[in-house]
mmJSON file of the N, C-alpha and C atoms, coordinates in Angstrom:
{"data_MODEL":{"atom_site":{
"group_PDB":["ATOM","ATOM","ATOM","ATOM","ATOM","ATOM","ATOM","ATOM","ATOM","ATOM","ATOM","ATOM","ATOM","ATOM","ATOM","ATOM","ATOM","ATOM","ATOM","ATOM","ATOM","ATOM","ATOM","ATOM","ATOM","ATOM","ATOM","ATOM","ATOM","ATOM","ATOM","ATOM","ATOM","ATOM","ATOM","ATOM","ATOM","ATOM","ATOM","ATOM","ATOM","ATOM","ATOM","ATOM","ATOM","ATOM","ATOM","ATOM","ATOM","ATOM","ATOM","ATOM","ATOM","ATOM","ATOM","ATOM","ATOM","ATOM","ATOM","ATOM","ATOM","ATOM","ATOM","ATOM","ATOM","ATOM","ATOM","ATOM","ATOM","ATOM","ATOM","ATOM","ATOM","ATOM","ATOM","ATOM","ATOM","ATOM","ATOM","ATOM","ATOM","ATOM","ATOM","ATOM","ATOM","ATOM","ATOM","ATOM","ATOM","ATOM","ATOM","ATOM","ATOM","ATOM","ATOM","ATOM","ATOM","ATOM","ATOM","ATOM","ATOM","ATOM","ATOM","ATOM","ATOM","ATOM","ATOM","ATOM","ATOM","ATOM","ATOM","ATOM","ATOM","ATOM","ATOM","ATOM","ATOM","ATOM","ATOM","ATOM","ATOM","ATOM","ATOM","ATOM","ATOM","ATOM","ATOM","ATOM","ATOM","ATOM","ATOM","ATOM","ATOM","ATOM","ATOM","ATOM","ATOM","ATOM","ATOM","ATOM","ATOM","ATOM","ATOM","ATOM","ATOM","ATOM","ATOM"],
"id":[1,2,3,4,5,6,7,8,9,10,11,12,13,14,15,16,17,18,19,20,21,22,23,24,25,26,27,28,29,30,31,32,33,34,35,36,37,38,39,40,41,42,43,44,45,46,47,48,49,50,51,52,53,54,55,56,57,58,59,60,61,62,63,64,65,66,67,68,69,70,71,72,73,74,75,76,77,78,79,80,81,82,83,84,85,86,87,88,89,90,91,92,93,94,95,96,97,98,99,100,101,102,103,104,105,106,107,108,109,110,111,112,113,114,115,116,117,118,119,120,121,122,123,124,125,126,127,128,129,130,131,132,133,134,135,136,137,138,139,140,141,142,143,144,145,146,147],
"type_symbol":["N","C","C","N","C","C","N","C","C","N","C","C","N","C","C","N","C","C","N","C","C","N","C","C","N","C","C","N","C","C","N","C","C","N","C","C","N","C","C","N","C","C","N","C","C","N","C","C","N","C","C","N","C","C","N","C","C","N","C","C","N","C","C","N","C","C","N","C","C","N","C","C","N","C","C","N","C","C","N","C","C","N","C","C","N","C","C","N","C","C","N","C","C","N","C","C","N","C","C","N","C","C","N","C","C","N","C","C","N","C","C","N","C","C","N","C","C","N","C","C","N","C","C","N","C","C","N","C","C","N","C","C","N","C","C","N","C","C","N","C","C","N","C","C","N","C","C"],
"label_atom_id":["N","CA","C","N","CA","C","N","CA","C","N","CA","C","N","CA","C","N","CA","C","N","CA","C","N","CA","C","N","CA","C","N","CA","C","N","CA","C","N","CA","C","N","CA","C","N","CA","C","N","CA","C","N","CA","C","N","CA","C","N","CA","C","N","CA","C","N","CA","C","N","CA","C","N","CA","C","N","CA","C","N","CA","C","N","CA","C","N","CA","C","N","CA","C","N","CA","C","N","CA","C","N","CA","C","N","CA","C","N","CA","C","N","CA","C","N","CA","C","N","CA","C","N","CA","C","N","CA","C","N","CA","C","N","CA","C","N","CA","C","N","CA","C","N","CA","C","N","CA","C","N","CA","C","N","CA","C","N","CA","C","N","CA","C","N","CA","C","N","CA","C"],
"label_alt_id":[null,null,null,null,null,null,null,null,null,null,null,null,null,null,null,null,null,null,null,null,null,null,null,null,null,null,null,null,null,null,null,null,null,null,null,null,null,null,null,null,null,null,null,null,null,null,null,null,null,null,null,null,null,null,null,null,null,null,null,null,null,null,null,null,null,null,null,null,null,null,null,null,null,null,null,null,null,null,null,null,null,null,null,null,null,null,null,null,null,null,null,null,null,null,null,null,null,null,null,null,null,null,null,null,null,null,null,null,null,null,null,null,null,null,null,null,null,null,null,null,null,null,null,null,null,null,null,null,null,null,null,null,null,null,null,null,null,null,null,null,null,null,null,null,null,null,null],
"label_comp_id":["UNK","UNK","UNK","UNK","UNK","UNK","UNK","UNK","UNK","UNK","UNK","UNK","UNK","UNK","UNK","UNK","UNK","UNK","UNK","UNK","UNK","UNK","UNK","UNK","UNK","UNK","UNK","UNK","UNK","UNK","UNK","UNK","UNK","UNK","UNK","UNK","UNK","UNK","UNK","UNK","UNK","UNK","UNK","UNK","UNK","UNK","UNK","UNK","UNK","UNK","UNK","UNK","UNK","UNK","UNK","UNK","UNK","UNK","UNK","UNK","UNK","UNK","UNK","UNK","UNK","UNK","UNK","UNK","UNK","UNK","UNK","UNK","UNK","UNK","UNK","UNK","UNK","UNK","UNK","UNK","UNK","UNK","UNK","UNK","UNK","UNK","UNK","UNK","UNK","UNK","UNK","UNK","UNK","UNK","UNK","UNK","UNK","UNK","UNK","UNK","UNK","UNK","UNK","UNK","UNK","UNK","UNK","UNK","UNK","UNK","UNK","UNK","UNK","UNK","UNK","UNK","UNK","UNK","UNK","UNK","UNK","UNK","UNK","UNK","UNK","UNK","UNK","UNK","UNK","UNK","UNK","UNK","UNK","UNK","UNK","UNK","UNK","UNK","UNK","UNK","UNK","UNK","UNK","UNK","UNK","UNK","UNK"],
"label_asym_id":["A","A","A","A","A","A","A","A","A","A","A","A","A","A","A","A","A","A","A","A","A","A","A","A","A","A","A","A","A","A","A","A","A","A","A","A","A","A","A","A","A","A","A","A","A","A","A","A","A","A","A","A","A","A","A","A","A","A","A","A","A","A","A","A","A","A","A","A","A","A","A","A","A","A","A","A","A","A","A","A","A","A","A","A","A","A","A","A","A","A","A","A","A","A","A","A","A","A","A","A","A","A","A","A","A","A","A","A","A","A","A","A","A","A","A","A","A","A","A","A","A","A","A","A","A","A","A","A","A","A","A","A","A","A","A","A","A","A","A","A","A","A","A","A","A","A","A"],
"label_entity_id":["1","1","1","1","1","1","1","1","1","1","1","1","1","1","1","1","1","1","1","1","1","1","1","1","1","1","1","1","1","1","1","1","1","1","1","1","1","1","1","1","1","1","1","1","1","1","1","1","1","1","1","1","1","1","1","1","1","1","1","1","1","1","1","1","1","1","1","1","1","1","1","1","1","1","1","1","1","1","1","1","1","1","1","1","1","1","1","1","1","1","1","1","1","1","1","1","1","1","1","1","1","1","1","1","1","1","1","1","1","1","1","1","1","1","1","1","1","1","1","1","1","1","1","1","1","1","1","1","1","1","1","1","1","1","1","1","1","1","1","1","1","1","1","1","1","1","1"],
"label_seq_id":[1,1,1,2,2,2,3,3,3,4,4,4,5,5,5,6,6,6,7,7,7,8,8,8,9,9,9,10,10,10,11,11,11,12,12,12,13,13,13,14,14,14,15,15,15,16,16,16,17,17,17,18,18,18,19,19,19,20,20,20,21,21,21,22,22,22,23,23,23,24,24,24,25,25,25,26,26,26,27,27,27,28,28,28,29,29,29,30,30,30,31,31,31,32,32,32,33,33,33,34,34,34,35,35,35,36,36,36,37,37,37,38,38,38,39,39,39,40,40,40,41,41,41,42,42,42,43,43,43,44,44,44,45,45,45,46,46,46,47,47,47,48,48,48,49,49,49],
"pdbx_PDB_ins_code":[null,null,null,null,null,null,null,null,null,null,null,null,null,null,null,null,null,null,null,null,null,null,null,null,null,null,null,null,null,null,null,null,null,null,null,null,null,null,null,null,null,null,null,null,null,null,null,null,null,null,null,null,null,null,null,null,null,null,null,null,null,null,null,null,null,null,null,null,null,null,null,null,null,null,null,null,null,null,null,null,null,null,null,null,null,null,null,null,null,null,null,null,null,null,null,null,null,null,null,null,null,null,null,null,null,null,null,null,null,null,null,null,null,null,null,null,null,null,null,null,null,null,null,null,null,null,null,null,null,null,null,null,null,null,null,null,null,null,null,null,null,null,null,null,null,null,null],
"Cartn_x":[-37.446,-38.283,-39.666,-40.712,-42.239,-42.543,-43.6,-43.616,-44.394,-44.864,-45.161,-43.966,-43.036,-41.835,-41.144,-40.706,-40.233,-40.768,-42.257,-43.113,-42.89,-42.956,-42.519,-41.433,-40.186,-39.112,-38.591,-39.371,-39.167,-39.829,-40.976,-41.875,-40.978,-40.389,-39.661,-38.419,-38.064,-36.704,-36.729,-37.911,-38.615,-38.874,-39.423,-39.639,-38.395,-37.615,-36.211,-34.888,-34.902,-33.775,-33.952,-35.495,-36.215,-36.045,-35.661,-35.704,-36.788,-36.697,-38.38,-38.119,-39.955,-40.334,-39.59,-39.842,-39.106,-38.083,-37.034,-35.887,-35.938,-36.185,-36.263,-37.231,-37.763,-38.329,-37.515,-36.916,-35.654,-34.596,-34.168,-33.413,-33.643,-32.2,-32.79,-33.448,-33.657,-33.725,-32.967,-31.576,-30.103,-30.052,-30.452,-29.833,-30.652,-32.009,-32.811,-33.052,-32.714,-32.338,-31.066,-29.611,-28.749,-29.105,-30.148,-29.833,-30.88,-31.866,-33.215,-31.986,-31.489,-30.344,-29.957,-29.099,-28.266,-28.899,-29.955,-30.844,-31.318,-32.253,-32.501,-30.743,-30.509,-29.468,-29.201,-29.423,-28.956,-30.203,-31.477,-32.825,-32.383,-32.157,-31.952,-31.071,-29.826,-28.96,-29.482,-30.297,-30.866,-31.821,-32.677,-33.862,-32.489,-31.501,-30.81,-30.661,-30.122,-29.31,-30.693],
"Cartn_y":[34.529,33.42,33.959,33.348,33.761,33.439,34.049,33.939,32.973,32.405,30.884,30.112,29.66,28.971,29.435,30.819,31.125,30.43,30.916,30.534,28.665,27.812,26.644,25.861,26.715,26.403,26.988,28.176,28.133,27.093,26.745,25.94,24.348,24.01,22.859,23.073,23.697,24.402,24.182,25.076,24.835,23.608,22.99,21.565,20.284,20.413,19.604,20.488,21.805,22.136,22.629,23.179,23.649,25.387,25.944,27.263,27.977,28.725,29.436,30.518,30.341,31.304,32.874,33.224,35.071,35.332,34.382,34.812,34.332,33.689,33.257,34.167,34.612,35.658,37.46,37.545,38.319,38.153,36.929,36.583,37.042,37.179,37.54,36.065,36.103,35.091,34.385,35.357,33.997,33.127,33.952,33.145,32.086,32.525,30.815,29.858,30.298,29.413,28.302,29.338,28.313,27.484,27.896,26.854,25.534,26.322,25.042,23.965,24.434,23.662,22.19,23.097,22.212,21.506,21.864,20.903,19.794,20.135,19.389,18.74,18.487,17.991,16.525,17.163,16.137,14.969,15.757,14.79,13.69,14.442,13.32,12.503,12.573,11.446,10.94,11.598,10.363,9.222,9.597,8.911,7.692,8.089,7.393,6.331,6.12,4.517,3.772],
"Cartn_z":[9.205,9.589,9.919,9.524,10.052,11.131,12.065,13.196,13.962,12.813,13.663,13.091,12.489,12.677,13.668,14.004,15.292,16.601,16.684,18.029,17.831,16.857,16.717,17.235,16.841,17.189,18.933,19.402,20.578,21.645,20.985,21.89,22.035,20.896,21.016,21.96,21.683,22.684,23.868,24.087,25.809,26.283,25.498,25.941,25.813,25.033,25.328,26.235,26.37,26.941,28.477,28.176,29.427,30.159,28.455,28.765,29.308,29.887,29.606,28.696,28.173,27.218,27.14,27.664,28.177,27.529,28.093,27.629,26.138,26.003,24.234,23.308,24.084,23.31,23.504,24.003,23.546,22.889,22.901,21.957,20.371,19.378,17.939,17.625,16.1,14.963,15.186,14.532,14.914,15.799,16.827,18.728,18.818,18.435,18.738,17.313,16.402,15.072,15.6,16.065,16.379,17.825,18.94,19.922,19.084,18.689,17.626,16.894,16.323,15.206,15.922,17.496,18.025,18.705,19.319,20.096,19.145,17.792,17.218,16.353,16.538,16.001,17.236,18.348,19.794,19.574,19.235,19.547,18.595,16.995,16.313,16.227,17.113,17.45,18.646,19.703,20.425,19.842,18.66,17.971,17.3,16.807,16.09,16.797,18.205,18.779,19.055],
"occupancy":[1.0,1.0,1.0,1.0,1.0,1.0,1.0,1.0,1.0,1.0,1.0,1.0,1.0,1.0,1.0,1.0,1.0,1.0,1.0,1.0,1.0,1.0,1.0,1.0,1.0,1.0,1.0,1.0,1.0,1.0,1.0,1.0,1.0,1.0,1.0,1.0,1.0,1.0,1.0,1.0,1.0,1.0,1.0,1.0,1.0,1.0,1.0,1.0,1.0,1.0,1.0,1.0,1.0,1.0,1.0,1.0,1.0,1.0,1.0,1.0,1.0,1.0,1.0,1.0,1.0,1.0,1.0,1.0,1.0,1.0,1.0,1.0,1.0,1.0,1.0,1.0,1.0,1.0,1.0,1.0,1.0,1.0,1.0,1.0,1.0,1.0,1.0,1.0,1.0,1.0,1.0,1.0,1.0,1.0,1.0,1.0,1.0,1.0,1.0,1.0,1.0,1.0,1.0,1.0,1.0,1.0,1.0,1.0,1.0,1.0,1.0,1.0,1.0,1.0,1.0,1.0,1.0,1.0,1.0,1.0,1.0,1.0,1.0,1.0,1.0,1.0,1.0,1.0,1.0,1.0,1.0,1.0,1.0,1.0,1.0,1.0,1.0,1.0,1.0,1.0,1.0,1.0,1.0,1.0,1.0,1.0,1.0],
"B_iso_or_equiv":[0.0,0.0,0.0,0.0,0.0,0.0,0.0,0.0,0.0,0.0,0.0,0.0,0.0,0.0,0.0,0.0,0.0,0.0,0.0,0.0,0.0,0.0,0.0,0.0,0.0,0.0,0.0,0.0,0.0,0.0,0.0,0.0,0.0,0.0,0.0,0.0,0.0,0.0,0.0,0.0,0.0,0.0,0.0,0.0,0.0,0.0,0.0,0.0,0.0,0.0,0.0,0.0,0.0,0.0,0.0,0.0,0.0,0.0,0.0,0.0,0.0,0.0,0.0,0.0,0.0,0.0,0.0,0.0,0.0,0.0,0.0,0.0,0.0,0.0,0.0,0.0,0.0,0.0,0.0,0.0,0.0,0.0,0.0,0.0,0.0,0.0,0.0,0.0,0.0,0.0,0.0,0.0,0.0,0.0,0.0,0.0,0.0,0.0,0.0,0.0,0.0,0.0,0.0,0.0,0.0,0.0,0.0,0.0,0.0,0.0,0.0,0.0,0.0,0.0,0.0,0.0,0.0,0.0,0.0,0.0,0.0,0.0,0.0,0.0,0.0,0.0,0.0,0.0,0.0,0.0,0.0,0.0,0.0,0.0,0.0,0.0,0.0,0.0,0.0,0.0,0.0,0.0,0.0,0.0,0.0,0.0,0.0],
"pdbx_formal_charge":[null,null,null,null,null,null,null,null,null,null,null,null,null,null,null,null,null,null,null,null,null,null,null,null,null,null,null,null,null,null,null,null,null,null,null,null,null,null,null,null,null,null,null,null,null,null,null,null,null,null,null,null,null,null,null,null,null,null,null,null,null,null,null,null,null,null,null,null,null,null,null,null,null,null,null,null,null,null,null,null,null,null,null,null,null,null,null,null,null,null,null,null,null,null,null,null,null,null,null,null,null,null,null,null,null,null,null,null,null,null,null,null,null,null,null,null,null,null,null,null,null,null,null,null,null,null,null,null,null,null,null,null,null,null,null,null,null,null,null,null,null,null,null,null,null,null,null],
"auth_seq_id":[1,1,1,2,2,2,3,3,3,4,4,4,5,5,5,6,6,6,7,7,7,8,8,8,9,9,9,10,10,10,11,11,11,12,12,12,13,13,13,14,14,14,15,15,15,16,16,16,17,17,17,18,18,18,19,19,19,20,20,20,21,21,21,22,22,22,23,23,23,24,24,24,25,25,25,26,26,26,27,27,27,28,28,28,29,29,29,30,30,30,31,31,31,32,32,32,33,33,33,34,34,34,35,35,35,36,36,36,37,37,37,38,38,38,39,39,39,40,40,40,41,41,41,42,42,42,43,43,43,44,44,44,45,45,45,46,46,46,47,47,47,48,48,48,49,49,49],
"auth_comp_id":["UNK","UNK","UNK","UNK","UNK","UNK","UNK","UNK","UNK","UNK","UNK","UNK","UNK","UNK","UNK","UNK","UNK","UNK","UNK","UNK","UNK","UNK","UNK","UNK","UNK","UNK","UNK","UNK","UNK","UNK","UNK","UNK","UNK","UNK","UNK","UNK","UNK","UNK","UNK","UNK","UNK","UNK","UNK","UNK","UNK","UNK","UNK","UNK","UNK","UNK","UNK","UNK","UNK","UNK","UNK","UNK","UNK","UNK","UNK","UNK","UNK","UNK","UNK","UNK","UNK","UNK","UNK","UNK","UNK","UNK","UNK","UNK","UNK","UNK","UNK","UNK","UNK","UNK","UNK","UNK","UNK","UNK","UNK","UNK","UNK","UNK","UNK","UNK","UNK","UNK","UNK","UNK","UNK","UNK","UNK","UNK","UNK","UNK","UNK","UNK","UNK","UNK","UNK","UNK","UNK","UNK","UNK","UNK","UNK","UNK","UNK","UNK","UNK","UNK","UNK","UNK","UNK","UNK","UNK","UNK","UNK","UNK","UNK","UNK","UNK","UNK","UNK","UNK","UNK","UNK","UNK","UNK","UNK","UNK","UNK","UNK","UNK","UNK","UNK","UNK","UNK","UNK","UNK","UNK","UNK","UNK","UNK"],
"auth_asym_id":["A","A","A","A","A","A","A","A","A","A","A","A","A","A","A","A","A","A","A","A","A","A","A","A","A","A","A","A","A","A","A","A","A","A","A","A","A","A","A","A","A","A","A","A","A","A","A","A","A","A","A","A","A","A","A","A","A","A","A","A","A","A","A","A","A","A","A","A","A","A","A","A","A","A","A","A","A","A","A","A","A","A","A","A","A","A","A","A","A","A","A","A","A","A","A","A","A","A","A","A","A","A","A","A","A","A","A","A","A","A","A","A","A","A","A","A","A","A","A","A","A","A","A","A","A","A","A","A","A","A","A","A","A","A","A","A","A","A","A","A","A","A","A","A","A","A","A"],
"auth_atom_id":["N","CA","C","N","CA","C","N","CA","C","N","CA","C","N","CA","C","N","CA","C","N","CA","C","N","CA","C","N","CA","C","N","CA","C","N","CA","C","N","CA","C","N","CA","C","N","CA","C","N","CA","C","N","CA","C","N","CA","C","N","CA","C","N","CA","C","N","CA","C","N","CA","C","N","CA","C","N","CA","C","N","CA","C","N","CA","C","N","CA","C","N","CA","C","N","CA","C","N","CA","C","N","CA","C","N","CA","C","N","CA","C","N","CA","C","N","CA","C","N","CA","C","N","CA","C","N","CA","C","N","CA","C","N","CA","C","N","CA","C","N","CA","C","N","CA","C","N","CA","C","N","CA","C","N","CA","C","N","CA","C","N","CA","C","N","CA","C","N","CA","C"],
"pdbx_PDB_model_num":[1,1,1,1,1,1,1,1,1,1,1,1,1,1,1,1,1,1,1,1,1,1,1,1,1,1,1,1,1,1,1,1,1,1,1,1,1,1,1,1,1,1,1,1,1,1,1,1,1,1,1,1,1,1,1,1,1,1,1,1,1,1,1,1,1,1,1,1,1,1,1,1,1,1,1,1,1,1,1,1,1,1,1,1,1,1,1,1,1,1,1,1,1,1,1,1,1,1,1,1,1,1,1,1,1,1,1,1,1,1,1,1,1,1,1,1,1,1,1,1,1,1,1,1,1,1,1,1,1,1,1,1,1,1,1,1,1,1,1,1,1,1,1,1,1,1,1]
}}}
């Protein structure tokens, strides 16, 4: 992933799950690809009802 899709997908993260930055930035690729996934996965069933 390039590193503004990374810095992208953490910044959304932070702002719906309320991680802070730090630790997400130790995290790999994988680790914050799958929490991005699942989070965005939740937003878009909240947008859904």
């Amino acid at each position: 992933m390039s590193r503004q899709e990374r810095k992208n997908m953490i910044t959304f993260i932070e702002k719906m799950k309320g991680f802070d930055r730090e630790t997400l930035m130790y995290m790999t690729d994988a680790d914050v690809e799958y929490i991005y996934t699942s989070t965005y996965q939740s937003y878009e069933e909240q947008l859904d009802m």
